[in-house]
C-alpha positions as CSV (number, residue, x, y, z in Angstrom):
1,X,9.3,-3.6,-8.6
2,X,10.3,-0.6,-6.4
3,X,8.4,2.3,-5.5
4,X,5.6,3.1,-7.9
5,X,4.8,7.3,-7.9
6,X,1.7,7.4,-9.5
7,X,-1.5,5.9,-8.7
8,X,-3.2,3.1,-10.9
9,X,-5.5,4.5,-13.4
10,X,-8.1,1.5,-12.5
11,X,-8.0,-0.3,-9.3
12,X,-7.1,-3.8,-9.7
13,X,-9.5,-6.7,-8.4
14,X,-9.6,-8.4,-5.3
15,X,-9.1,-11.7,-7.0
16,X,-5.9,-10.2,-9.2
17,X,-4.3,-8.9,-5.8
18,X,-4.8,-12.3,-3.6
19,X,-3.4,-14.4,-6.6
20,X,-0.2,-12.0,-7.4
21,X,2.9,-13.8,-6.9
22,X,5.4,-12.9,-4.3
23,X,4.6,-9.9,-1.4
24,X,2.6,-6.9,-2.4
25,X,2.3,-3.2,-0.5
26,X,-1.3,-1.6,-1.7
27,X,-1.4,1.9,-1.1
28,X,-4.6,3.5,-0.8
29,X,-5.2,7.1,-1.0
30,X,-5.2,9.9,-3.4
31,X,-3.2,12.5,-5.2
32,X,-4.6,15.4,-3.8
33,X,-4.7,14.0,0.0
34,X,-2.1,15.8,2.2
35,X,-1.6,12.9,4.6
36,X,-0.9,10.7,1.4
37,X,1.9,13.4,0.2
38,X,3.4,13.5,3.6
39,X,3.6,9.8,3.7
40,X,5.3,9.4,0.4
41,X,9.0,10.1,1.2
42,X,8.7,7.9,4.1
43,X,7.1,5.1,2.1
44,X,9.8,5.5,-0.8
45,X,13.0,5.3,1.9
46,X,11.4,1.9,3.1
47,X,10.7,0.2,-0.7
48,X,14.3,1.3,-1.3
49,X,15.2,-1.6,0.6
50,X,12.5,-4.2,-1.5
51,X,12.7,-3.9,-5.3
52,X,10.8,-7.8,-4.9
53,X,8.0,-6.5,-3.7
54,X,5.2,-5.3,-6.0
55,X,3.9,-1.9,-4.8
56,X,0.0,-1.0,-6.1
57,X,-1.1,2.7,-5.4
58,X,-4.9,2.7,-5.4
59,X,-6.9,5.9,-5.9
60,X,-9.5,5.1,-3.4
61,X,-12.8,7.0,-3.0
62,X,-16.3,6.5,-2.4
63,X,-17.7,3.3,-4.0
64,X,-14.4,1.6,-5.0
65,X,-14.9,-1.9,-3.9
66,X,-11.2,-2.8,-3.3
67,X,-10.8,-0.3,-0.5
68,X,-13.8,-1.3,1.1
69,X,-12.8,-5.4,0.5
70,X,-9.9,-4.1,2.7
71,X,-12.0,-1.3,5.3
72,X,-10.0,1.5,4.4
73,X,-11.7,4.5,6.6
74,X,-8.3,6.7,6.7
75,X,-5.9,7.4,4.0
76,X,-3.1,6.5,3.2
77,X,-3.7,3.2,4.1
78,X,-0.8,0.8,3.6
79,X,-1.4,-3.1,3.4
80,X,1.3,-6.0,3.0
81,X,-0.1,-9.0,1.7
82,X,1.3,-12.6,0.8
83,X,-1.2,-15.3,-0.9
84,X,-3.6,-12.7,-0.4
85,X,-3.2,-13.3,3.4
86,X,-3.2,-9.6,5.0
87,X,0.7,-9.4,7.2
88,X,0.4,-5.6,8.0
89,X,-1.1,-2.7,8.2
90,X,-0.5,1.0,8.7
91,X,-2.6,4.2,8.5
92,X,-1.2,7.8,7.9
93,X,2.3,7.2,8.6
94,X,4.5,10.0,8.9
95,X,7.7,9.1,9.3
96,X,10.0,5.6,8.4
97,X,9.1,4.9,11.7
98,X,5.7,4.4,11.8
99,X,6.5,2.0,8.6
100,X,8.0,-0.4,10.8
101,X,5.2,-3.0,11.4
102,X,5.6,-2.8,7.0
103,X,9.1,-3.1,7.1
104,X,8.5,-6.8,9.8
105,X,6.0,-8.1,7.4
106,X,8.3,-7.3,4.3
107,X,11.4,-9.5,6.1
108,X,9.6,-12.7,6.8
C-alpha cells in the first residue's frame, strides 16, 4: 500500500495496529488542519519510495483513544511502527526533509 489521501472513517484499535504485519506509517491529524495539508505533499514524495508499507490516516480529535495511546499533542503527527514497536516519529513536517528520521526507520 502507497500513500492513502483520505482519512479512515473509524480509527482502528491499538491492538489491530501492533498486530499488522509488515511496517506501518499512522498519520494523525485532520482534514481541515493546515499544518496536516502542508505536510501532505511532502509525506506523498517519501511513501513514493514504500508501496510495502501500510499507511493509516487517523482523524484524531478530542477523546479518540488511539492518538492519546500514542501522545499525540501536535498534528500531523507521523509514527513508524514494526510489531507494534514505535521506530520514528515526526511532528508537523514541512518539507521531505523533516521526513528523514521516517524515511531511516522505513529502510531498516
Amino acid at each position: 500500500m502507497a500513500y492513502r489521501e483520505a482519512y479512515e472513517v473509524v480509527e482502528p484499535a491499538r491492538a489491530d495496529v501492533d498486530a499488522a504485519p509488515g511496517t506501518v506509517l499512522l498519520e494523525f491529524g485532520a482534514p481541515w488542519c493546515g499544518h496536516c495539508r502542508a505536510a501532505q505533499p511532502a509525506l506523498r514524495a517519501l511513501l513514493a519510495g514504500y508501496s510495502d508499507v501500510i499507511h493509516v490516516k487517523v482523524e484524531d480529535g478530542r477523546g479518540k483513544p488511539l492518538g492519546r495511546a500514542f501522545g499525540v499533542k501536535l498534528w500531523p503527527t507521523l509514527v513508524v511502527l514494526r510489531a507494534g514497536e514505535e521506530l520514528a516519529r515526526v511532528v508537523r513536517p514541512v518539507s521531505i526533509e523533516d521526513l528523514a528520521p521516517l524515511a531511516a526507520a522505513l529502510d531498516e
